[in-house]
C-alpha positions in Angstrom: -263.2 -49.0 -3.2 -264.0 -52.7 -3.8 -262.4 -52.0 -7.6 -259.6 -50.8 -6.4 -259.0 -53.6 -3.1 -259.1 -56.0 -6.1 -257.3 -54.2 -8.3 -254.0 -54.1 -5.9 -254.6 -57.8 -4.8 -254.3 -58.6 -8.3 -251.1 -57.1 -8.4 -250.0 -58.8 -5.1 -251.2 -62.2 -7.1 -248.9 -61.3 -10.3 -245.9 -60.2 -7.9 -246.1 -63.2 -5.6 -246.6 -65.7 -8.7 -243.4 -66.7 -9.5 -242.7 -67.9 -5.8 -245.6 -69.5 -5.2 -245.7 -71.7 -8.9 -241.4 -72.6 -7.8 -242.7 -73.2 -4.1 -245.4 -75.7 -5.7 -243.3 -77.5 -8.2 -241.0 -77.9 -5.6 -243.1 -79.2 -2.8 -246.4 -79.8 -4.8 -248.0 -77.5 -2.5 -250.5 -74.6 -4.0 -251.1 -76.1 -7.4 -253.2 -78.9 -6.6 -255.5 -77.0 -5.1 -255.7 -74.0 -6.9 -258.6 -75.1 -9.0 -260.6 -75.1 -6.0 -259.5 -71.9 -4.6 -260.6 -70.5 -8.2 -263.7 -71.8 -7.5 -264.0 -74.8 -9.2 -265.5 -77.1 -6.5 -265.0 -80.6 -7.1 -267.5 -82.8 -8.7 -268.0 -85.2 -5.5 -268.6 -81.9 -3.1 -271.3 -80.9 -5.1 -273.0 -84.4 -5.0 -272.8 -84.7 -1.6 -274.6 -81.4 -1.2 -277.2 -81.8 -4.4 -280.0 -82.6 -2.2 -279.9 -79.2 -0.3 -278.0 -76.4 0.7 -275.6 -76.9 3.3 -273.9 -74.7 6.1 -270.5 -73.5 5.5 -268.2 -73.6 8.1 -264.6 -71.4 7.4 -261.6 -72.4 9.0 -258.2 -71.2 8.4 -255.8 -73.9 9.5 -255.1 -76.2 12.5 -256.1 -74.6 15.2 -259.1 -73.1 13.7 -260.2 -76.8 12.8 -259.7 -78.0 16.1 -261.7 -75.2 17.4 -264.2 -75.9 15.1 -264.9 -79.9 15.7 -267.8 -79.4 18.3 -269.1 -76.3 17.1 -269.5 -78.5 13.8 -271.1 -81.8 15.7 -273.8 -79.6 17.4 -274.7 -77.7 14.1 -274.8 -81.2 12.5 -277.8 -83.0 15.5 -279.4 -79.2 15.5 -279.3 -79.1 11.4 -279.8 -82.9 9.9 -281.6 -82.5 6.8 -278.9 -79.7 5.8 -275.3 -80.9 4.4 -272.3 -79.7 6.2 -269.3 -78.6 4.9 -266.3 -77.4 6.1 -263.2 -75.0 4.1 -259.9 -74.4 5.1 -257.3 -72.0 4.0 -253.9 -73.7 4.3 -253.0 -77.2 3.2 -252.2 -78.3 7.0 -255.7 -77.1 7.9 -257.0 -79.4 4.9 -255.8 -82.8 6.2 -256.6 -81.8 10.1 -259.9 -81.1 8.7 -260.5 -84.5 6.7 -258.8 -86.5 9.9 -260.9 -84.4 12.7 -264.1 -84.0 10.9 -265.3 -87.1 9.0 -269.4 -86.6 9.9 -269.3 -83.7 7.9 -270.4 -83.8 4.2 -267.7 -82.2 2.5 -264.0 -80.4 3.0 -262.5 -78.2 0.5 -260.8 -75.2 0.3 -261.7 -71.0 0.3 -261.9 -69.6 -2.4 -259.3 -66.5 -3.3 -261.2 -63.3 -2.8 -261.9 -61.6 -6.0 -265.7 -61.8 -6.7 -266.0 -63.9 -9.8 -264.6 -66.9 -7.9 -266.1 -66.2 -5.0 -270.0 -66.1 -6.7 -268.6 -69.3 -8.7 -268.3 -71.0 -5.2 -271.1 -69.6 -3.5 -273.3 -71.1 -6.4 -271.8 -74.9 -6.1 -272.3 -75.0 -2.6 -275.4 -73.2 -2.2 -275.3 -72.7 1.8 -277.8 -71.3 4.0 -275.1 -69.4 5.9 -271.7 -69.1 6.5 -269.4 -69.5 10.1 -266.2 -67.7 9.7 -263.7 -69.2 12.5 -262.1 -66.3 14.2 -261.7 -63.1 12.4 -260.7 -63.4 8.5 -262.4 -60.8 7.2 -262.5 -61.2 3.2 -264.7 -57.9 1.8 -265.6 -59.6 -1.8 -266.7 -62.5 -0.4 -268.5 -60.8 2.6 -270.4 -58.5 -0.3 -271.4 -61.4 -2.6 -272.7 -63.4 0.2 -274.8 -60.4 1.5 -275.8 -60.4 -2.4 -276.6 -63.9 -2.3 -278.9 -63.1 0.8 -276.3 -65.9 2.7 -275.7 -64.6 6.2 -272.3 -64.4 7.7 -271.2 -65.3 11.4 -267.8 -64.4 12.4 -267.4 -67.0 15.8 -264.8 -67.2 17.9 -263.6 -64.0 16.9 -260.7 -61.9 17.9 -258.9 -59.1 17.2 -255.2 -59.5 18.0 -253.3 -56.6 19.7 -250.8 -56.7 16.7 -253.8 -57.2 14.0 -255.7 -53.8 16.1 -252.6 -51.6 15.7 -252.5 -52.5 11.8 -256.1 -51.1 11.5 -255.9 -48.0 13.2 -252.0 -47.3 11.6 -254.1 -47.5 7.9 -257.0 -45.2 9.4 -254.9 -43.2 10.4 -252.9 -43.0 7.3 -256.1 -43.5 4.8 -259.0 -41.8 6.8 -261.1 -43.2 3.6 -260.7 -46.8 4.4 -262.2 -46.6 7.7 -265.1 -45.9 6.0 -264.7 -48.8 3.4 -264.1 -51.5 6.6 -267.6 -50.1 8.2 -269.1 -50.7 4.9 -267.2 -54.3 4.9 -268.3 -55.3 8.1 -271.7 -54.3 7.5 -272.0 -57.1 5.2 -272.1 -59.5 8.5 -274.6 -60.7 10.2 -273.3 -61.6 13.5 -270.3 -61.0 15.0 -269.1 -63.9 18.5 -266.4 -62.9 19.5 -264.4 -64.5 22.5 -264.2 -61.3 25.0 -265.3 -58.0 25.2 -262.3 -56.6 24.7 -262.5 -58.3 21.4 -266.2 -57.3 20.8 -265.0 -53.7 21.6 -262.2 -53.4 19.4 -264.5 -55.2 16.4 -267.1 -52.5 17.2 -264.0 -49.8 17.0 -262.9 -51.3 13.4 -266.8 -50.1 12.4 -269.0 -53.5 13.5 -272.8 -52.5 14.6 -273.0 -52.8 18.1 -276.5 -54.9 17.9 -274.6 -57.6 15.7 -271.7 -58.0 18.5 -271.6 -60.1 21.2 -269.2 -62.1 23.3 -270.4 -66.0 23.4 -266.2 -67.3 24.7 -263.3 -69.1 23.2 -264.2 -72.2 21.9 -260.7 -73.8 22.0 -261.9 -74.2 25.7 -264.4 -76.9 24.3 -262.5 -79.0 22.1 -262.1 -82.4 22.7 -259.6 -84.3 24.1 -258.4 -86.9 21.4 -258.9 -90.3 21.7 -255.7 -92.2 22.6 -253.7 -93.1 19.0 -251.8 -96.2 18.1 -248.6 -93.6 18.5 -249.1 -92.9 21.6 -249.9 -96.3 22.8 -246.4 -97.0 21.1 -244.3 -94.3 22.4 -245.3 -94.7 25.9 -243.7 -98.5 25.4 -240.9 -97.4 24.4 -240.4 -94.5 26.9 -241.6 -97.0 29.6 -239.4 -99.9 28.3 -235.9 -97.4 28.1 -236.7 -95.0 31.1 -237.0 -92.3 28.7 -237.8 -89.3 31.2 -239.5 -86.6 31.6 -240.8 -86.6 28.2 -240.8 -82.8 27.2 -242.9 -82.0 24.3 -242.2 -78.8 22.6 -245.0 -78.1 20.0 -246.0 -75.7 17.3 -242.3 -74.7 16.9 -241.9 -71.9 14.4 -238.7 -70.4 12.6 -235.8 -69.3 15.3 -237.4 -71.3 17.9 -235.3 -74.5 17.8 -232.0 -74.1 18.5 -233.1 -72.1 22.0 -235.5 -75.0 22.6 -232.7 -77.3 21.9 -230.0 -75.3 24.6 -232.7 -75.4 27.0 -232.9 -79.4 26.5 -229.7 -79.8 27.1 -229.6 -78.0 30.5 -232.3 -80.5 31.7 -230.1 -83.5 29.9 -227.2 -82.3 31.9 -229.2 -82.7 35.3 -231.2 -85.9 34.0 -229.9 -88.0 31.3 -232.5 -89.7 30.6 -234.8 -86.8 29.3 -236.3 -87.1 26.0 -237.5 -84.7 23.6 -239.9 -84.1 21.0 -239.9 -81.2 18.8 -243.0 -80.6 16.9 -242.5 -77.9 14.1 -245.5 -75.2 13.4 -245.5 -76.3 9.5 -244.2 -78.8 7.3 -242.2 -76.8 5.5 -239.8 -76.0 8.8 -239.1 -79.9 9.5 -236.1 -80.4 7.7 -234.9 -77.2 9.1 -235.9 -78.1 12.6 -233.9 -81.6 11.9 -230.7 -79.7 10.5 -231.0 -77.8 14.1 -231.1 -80.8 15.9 -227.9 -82.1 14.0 -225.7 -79.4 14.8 -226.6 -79.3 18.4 -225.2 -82.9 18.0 -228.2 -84.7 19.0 -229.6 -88.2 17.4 -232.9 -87.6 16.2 -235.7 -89.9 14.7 -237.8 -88.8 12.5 -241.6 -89.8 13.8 -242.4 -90.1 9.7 -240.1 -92.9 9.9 -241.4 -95.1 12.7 -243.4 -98.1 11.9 -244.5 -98.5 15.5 -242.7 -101.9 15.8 -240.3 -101.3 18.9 -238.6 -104.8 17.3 -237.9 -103.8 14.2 -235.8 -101.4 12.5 -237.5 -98.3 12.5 -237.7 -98.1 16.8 -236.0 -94.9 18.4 -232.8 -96.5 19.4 -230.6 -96.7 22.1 -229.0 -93.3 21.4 -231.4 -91.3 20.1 -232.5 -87.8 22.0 -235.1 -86.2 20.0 -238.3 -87.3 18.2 -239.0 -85.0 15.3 -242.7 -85.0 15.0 -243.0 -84.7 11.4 -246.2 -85.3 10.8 -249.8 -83.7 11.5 -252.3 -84.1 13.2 -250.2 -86.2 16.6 -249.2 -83.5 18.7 -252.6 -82.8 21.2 -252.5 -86.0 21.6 -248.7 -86.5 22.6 -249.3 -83.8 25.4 -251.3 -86.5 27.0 -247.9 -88.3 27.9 -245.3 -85.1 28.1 -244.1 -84.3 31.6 -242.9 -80.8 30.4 -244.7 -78.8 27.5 -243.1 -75.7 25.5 -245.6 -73.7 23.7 -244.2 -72.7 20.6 -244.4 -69.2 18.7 -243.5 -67.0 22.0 -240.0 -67.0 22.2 -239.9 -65.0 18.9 -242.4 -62.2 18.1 -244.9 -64.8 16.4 -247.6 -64.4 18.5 -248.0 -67.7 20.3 -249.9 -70.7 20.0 -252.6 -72.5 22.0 -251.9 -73.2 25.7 -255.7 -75.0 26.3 -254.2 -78.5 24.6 -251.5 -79.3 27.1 -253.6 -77.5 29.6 -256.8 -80.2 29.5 -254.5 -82.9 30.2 -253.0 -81.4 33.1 -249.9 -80.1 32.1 -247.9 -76.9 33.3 -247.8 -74.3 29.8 -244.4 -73.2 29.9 -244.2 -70.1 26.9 -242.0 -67.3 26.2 -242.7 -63.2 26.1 -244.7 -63.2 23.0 -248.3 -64.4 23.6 -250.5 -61.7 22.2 -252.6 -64.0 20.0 -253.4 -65.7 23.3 -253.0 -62.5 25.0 -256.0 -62.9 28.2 -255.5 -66.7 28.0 -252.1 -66.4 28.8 -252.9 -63.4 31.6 -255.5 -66.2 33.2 -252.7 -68.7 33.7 -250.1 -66.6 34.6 -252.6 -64.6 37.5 -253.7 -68.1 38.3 -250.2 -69.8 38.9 -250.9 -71.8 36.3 -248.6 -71.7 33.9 -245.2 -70.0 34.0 -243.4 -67.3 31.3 -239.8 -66.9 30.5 -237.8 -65.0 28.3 -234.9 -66.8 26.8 -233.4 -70.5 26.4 -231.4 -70.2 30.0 -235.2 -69.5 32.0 -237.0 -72.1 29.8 -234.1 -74.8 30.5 -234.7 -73.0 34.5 -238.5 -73.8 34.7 -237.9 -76.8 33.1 -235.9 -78.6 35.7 -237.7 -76.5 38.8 -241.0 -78.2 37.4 -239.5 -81.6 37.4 -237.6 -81.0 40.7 -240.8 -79.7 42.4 -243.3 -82.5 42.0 -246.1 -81.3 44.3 -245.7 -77.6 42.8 -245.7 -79.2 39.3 -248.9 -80.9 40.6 -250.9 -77.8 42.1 -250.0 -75.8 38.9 -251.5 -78.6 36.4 -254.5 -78.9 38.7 -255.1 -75.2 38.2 -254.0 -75.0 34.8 -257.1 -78.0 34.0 -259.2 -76.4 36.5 -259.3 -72.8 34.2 -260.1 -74.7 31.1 -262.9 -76.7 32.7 -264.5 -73.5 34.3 -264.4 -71.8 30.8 -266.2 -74.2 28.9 -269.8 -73.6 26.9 -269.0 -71.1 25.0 -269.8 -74.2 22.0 -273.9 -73.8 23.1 -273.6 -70.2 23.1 -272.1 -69.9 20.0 -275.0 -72.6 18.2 -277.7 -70.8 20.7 -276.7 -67.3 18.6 -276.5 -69.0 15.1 -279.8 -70.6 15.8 -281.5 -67.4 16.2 -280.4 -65.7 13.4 -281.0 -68.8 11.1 -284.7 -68.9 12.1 -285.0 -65.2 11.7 -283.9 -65.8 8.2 -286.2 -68.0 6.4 -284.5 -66.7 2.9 -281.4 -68.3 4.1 -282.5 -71.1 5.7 -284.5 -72.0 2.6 -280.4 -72.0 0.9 -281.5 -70.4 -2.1 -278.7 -68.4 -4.0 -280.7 -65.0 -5.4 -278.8 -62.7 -7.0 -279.8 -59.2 -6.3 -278.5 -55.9 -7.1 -275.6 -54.1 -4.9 -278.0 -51.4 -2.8 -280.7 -53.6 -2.0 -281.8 -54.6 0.9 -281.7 -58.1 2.5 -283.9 -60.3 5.5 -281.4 -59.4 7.6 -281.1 -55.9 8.0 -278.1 -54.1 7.2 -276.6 -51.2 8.2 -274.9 -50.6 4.7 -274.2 -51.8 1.3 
């Protein structure tokens, strides 16, 4: 079965080529890193980790990083003699990570999952285990680290209602892969996830029970950001131009703006001196999002433009509407200053995004229908009055303005709303308290030596399977 899992994402690879070479040329994304994802790991990686092995930490993109900042901190005071190093997936993830994340040793990206590459990596970096943010489940690389005698700890994991449905559809369809994803997930060691319904459903997709547990969410944990030259600027200039409310509508995805946009100008239309700021999901959708904004017939500034001088010529202007946030890395912290937050991703079936940011700084989460990668997050709020839901670019434009003409229910909503996150967090010490354990029970691991060994033997940590 591995054979043939590589075999047909080698196909995928030669079919999707084409667009992904004309995607890089054009944007210079994908090829400069694709040495890396082969498993070449750069030169300077491997000298920062030459004195040791190091512990791995996996995360995908953004939010994953985020998620990841005090998990990585604590592992860094309870680990200090081993290196720390940190992988992401997607470019965005790449530069959160080297912005967020500058104690740890090294950032570089995952390797594609076909087992040469993988055992090419697994040898640079020599880690004593590996923390898989979330659930990205990878079976070649999951095999060669059980190989390696590297344990694996999925934390923070979930299993989204959308992603559950996919894995029983292909049981159901090939009974013989359910068999193949026991084997897979056998390869684990340890499996946090963030609720039991999650720990159930992973235990349903063939985890062992006695490797499950439920330690949290740690996206309650993460740090506020410290206050940013930006956003010492932009509250100047919304201050200095009565600018308000301020509503910040971030992690925007495809088909999202132009209802985002309808529902601005219903607030504009009560209060003219409301202000937006549109914050795509990825880079590649900002000069979409800023053709949007043009044929609404908006002004717009482009936050890539700004030189944070209010005096000189790159300042917003006196007609200007909409800030496109163009960049990465500025939007948790420009919920600090938003009167009205949108959370992006639900009014199309994308999923959602995280509610906790706007949340921490007391600030009402205002999403749309789809929410199922946040799915008991967004069920706390809700039950809790916390946050409110709509369907459509008439109700968000609705709760907007009810929010801004209701001060004191605006206020009782963002007191619960910070009160949920705070009475959520620790799941962080959980989370280090489980991957402390295992580590000590592993003195093959923690010793980070890579031993090859052959495919049906046995490893410190017992396994359930090969």
């Amino acid at each position: 079965m591995y054979f043939l899992y590589s075999f047909l994402a080698a196909i995928f690879a030669l079919v999707a080529a084409p667009y992904f070479v004309w995607k890089g040329l054009r944007t210079g994304k994908y090829l400069s890193s694709l040495g890396q994802r082969m498993g070449y790991v750069p030169g300077d990686v491997r000298a920062k980790i030459a004195a040791g092995a190091a512990i791995w930490v996996h995360a995908v993109s953004v939010g994953e990083v985020i998620a990841a900042v005090p998990l990585a901190r604590l592992l860094k005071q309870q680990f200090p003699r081993s290196a720390l190093v940190i992988s992401t997936t997607t470019q965005t993830g790449q530069k959160m990570a080297q912005e967020r994340v500058g104690f740890v040793d090294a950032v570089f990206y995952f390797p594609f999952d076909w087992a040469w590459m993988v055992r090419r990596t697994l040898r640079a970096i020599r880690p004593s285990s590996v923390i898989i943010l979330e659930t990205e489940i990878w079976p070649n690389f999951l095999r060669e680290a059980r190989r390696s005698r590297v344990p694996v700890v999925f934390a923070n994991g979930r299993i989204s209602d959308k992603g559950f449905r996919k894995y029983q559809s292909l049981f159901s369809s090939l009974g013989i892969l359910r068999g193949f994803f026991k084997r897979v997930l056998a390869n684990a060691s340890l499996f946090l996830m963030q609720t039991e319904s999650d720990a159930e459903r992973i235990r349903a997709l063939g985890a062992a029970s006695d490797r499950v547990c439920v330690t949290g969410n740690l996206k309650y944990d993460a740090a506020l950001p410290a206050i940013s030259s930006f956003e010492i600027w932009l509250k100047e200039v919304l201050d200095g131009t009565a600018r308000r409310p301020l509503i910040v509508a971030g992690s925007v995805v495809a088909g999202e703006e132009k209802a985002i946009l309808e529902a601005f100008a219903v607030v504009k239309g009560r209060m003219p001196g409301a202000f937006l700021m549109l914050a795509p999901r990825k880079p590649e959708r900002f000069e979409d999002a800023a053709s949007e904004i043009t044929q609404a017939g908006l002004q717009f500034v482009r936050r890539s433009t700004l030189a944070l001088d209010r005096c000189g010529p790159n300042g917003l202007g006196p007609g200007a509407d909409v800030l496109l946030l163009d960049t990465i890395g500025e939007l948790a912290g420009a919920y600090r200053l938003a009167d009205l937050v949108f959370i992006g991703g639900s009014l199309v079936a994308a999923g959602g995004h995280n509610i906790l940011e706007p949340a921490a700084f007391g600030k009402v989460p205002v999403f749309g229908p789809s929410m199922e990668n946040f799915r008991d997050i967004a069920r706390a709020f809700l039950d809790r009055g916390a946050a409110r839901q709509v369907q459509d670019a008439r109700e968000l434009g609705g709760a907007w303005l009810e929010l801004m003409e209701n001060p004191g229910m605006r206020d009782g909503m963002a007191e619960a709303a910070r009160a949920i996150v705070d009475a959520n967090r620790g799941a962080t010490a959980r989370t280090l308290a489980r991957i402390v354990m295992l580590l000590g029970q592993n003195s093959d691991a923690t010793a980070g030596k890579i031993v090859r060994e052959p495919a049906a033997a046995s490893t410190t940590v017992r396994r359930s399977g090969s």
